[in-house]
Every structure is written in C-alpha cells, then in structure tokens.
C-alpha positions in Angstrom: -45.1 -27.0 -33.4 -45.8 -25.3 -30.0 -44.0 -28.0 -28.1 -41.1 -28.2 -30.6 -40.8 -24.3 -29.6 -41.3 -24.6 -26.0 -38.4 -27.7 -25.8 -36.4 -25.7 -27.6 -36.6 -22.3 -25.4 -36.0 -24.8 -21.5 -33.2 -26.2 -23.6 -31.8 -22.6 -24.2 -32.7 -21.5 -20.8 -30.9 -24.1 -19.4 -27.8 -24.0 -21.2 -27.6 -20.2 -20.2 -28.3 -21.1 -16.8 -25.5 -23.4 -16.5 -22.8 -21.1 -18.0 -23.7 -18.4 -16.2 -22.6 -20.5 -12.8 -19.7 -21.3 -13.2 8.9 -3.6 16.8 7.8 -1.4 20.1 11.2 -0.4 22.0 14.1 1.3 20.3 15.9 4.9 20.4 16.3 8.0 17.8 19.3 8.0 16.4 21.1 11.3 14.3 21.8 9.4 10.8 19.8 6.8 8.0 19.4 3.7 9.5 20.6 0.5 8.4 19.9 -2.2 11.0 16.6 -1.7 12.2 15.0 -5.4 12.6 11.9 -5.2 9.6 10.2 -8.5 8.2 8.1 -9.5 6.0 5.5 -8.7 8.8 6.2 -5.0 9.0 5.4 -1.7 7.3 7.7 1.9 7.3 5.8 4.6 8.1 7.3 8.1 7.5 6.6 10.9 9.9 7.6 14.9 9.7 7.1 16.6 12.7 6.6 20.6 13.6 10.4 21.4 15.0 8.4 21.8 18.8 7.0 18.2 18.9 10.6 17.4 19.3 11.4 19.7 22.3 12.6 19.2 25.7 13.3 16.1 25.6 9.6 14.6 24.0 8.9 11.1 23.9 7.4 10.5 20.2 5.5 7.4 20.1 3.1 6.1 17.2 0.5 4.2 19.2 -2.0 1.6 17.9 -4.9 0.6 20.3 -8.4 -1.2 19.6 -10.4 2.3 20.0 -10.3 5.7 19.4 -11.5 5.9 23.0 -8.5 3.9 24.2 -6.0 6.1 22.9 -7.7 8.7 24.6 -7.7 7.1 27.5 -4.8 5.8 27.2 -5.8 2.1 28.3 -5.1 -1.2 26.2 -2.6 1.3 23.8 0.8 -0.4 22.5 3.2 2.8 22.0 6.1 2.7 19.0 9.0 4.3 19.4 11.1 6.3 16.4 13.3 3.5 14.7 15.1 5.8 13.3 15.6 9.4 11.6 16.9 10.9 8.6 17.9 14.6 7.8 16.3 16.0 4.2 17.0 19.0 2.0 13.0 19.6 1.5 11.5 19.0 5.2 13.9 21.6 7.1 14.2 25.3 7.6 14.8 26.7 3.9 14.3 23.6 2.4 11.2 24.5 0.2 8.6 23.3 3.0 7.3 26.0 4.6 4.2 25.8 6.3 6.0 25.7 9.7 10.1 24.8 10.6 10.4 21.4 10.8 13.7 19.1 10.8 13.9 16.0 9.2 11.7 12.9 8.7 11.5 9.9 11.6 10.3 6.2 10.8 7.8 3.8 12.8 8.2 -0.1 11.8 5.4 -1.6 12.8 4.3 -5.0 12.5 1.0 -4.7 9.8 -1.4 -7.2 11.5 -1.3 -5.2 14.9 -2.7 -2.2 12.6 -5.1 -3.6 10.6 -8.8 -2.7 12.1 -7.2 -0.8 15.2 -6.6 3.1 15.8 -3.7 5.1 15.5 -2.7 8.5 16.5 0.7 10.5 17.7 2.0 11.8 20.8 4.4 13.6 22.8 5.0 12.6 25.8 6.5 14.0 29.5 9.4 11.9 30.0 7.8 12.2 33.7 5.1 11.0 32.5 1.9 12.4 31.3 1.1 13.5 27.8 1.4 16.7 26.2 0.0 16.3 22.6 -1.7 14.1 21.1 -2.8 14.0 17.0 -6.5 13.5 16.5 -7.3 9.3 16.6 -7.9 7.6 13.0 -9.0 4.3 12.1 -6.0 2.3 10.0 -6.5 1.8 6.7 -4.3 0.8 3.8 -4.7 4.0 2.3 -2.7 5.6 5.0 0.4 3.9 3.7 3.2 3.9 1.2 2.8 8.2 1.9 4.5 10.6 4.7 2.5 11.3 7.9 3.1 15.1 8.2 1.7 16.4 11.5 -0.3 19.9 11.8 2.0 23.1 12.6 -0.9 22.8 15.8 0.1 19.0 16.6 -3.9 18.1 16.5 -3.4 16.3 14.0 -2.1 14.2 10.6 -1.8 15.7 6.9 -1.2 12.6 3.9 0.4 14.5 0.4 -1.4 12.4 -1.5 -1.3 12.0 -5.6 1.1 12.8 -8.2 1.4 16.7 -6.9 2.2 15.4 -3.6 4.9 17.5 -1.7 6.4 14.4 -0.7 8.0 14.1 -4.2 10.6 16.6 -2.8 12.2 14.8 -0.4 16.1 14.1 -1.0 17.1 10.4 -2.2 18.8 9.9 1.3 14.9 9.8 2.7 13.9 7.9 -0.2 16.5 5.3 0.8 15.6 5.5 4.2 12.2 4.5 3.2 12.5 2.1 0.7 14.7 0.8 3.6 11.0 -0.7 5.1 10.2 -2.0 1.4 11.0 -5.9 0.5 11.8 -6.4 -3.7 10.5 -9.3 -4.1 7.5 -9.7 -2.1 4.1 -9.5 -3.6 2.5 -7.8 -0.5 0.4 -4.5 -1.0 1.7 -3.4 2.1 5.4 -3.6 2.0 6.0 -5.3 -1.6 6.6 -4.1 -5.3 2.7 -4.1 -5.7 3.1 -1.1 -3.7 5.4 0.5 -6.5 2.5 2.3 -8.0 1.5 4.2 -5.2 4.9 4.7 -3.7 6.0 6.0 -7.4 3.2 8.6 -7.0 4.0 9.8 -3.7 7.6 10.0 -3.7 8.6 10.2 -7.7 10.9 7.3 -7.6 10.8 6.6 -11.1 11.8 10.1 -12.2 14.8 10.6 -9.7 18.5 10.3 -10.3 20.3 8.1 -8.2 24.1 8.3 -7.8 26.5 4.8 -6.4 26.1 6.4 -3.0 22.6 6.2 -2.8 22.3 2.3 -1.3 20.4 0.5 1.2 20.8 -2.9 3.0 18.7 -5.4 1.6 17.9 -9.3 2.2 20.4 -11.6 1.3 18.9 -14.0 -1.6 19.7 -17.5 0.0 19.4 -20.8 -2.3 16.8 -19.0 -4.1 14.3 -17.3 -1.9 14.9 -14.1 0.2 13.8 -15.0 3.9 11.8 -12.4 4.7 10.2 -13.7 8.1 13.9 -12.8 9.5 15.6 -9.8 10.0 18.2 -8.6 7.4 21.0 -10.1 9.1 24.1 -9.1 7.7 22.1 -8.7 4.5 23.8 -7.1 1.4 23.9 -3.3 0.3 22.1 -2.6 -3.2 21.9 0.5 -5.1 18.7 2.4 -4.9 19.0 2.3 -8.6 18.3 -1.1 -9.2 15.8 -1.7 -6.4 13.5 0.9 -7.9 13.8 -0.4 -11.3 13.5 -4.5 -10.2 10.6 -3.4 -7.7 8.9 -1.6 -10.8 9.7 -3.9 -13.4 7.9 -6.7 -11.0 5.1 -4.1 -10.2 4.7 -3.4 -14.2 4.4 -7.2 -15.1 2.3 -7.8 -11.9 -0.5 -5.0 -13.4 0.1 -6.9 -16.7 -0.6 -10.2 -15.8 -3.9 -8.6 -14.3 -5.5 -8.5 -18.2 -4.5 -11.9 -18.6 -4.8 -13.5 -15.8 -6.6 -16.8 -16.4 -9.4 -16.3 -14.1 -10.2 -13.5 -16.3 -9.5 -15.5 -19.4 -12.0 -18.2 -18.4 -14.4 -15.4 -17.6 -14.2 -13.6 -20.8 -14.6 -17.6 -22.7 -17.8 -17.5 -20.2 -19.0 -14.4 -21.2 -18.8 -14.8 -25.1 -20.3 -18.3 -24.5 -23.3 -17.3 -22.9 -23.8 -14.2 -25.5 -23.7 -16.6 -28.4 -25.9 -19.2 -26.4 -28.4 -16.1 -26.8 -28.1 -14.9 -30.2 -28.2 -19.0 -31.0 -31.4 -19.3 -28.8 -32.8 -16.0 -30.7 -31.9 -17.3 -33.5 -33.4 -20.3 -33.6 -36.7 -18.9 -32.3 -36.8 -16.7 -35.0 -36.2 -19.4 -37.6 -39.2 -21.3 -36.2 -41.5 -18.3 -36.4 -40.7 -17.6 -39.5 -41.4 -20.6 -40.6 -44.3 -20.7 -38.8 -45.7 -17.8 -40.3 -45.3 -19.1 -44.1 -47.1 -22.1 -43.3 -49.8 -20.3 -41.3 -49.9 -17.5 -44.9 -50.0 -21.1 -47.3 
C-alpha cells in the first residue's frame, strides 16, 4: 500500500512539474508648423519657456549627450534646435499661467533611439558662443514623454505637469494640433503611437476637448494600405484633429482590450487552472487512499 501511495504522489509531482514549465539643424519659425520632416523614428517634445530664455537673440537647443558630465562639459553633446513654435491662449501673459510670463510653446523632434539611455538638458546659448543657461542634466526616460517640458521661472531646470490635474490640459487645440503633429495614428509605438493615447489623454484632455473643421493637421498619406512611416509626410494629407483623436483612441481602447485576452494570457490562465486541479486531484486522491487506509487498519 505504501508504494501504491508513493507512485502515485512522483506521478502527481511530476505532472505539476511539467505544467508549471511551460533632426539636429532647423530654425524658429512665428506660426504651427506643418512640414517639419518626423518619422516613425522620432518623438515631439513640447517645451514652455520663462519669456527671458528667449532674449537677445538666444540659441535654444535641447541637447542629448552620453553623460550628465558631458553636457556639462559640453564634449560628445548633439544640440537640437526648435522645429517649430506655436502661440497658446494658456502659456502667455494673462492666459491663466502665471507662475512667470512666458509666450508660447516650442517643439524638439528628435529621433527616439539617440535618447534612449543618454542625458538631456536645455540651454541658451551666446550666438558668440558660450552658454548662458543651462537646465539641470536628467537621465531620458519614457516617462518624460507624451507631457510638456516647462522650464523653472530660474532656468535651472525642467517641471513635467503630470496626471489628470495637469496644467497642461489648458493649452488651446492650436498646441494640441501642434503636438499631435509628432504623433503617428496608426503605429503601435509607446513612444509616438496610439498606445501613447492614454497618457497623452491625461496630460493634455484630448478626449474632453471640442474640436472645430479648422482644427487639422497634416498627416501620412495611407498608400496601398500601409502608412510609410520611415519617410517624411511628403505632401501628406490634412485630417481633422477630430478624427485623429477618436481613431488614435479607439486603437488605443481595443489595444488595452486585447491585453485581457491576449492569448499568451489565455494559455496562461488554461496553465494556471490545470495545475490547480492537478493539486486538488493529487490531494484528492491521497486522501482517498488514506481513508481507506485507515478502515482497513480499524477492521
């Protein structure tokens, strides 16, 4: 009886074993803009700026470099330059902001693998040379994104509104459109994708806005059914900010969807109860033989 039992727990053992495996140069320019060359490859990233940082002429870079202490030395740095700027009725003098007069916001494209596991800060620079502020230097992360990058009133460094109570949910729909701009509708990327709906959603309230027709943006031509986008826009074709919000959310919505049923999961759930009941049969069948056991042992 012993052996029966033992051969029958390594037989359980066993079967629970096995289931239980199984861009740099370009200029500043006075309105939205709408043919700045952004891939695939690239991420937006939105910057407001205390109303001196642009004084007297500054040259506003965004610079990436392998080490904080390169961008304070200023050795092995690659410097980004504004792609492009766009007025806002909250980020300006009596717009609602007021922690300092400011004007505006600017956008840096910048290709995403250059950031990834580099540092980044922001300065202003002598245009005869030298620099005359500099933010403080941060490690990249993808938390950094998909949010404005609002420099101190002091210039030493970077504030993120983050969260549905951010203060970026004021800006008008003309920035909004500016950066969705940097965004790509049909791309699964985190980075520059609809998967980055949810965050962008909270950061800037896309989903609760009104949009009227004039509220556009040029978007990638869909060509024999894919949208190319390892190229620049091209020509492109102008969409309503409308439906690019709803198509990026709708794909961002069925995305998180797909996450419960995805059939990784699926198979791990089938794993999961399979090895449970492999248990309670195991158990189960011990139990029986003791029991059985015992009324021989009592006869």
């Amino acid at each position: 009886m012993k052996k029966k039992l033992s051969k029958i727990i390594l037989l359980s053992i066993g079967i629970l074993s096995l289931s239980t495996i199984g861009i740099v140069s370009s200029v500043l320019v006075s309105t939205t803009e709408t043919e700045a060359v952004i891939t695939g490859y690239d991420v937006r990233i939105a910057v407001v700026r205390p109303d001196w940082w642009e004084t007297t002429s500054a040259i506003q870079y965004l610079r990436v470099a392998p080490t904080a202490g390169d961008l304070d030395n200023n050795t092995n740095v690659t410097n980004y330059s504004i792609e492009s700027y766009t007025a806002d009725t909250y980020y300006k003098v009596g717009g609602g902001f007021i922690e300092y007069n400011t004007n505006g916001v600017v956008f840096y494209d910048i290709p995403y693998a250059s950031l990834v596991g580099k540092y980044v800060d922001l300065v202003r620079m002598n245009p005869s040379g030298g620099r005359w502020n500099k933010t403080g230097s941060e490690q990249f992360n993808d938390g950094m994104l998909h949010k404005i990058w609002r420099i101190w009133g002091d210039g030493n460094g970077v504030h993120r509104p983050d969260g549905t109570s951010a203060e970026s949910r004021n800006v008008s729909n003309d920035v909004v459109n500016s950066l969705l701009y940097g965004y790509l509708t049909c791309s699964e990327n985190t980075y520059n994708g609809f998967k980055a709906f949810g965050s962008l959603n909270n950061h800037f309230n896309l989903s609760g806005r009104t949009y009227s027709d004039t509220d556009t943006v040029l978007d990638f031509a869909y060509n024999e059914g894919n949208y190319d986008y390892n190229a620049g826009r091209g020509t492109g074709v102008t969409v309503k900010i409308a439906d690019k919000v709803a198509k990026m959310k709708s794909m961002y919505d069925a995305s998180q969807a797909q996450i419960l049923v995805n059939p990784k999961n699926e198979n791990s759930l089938y794993q999961n109860i399979f090895v449970v009941a492999t248990v309670i049969l195991s158990l189960t069948a011990i139990g029986s033989l003791y029991i059985i056991k015992r009324k021989k042992q009592l006869n």
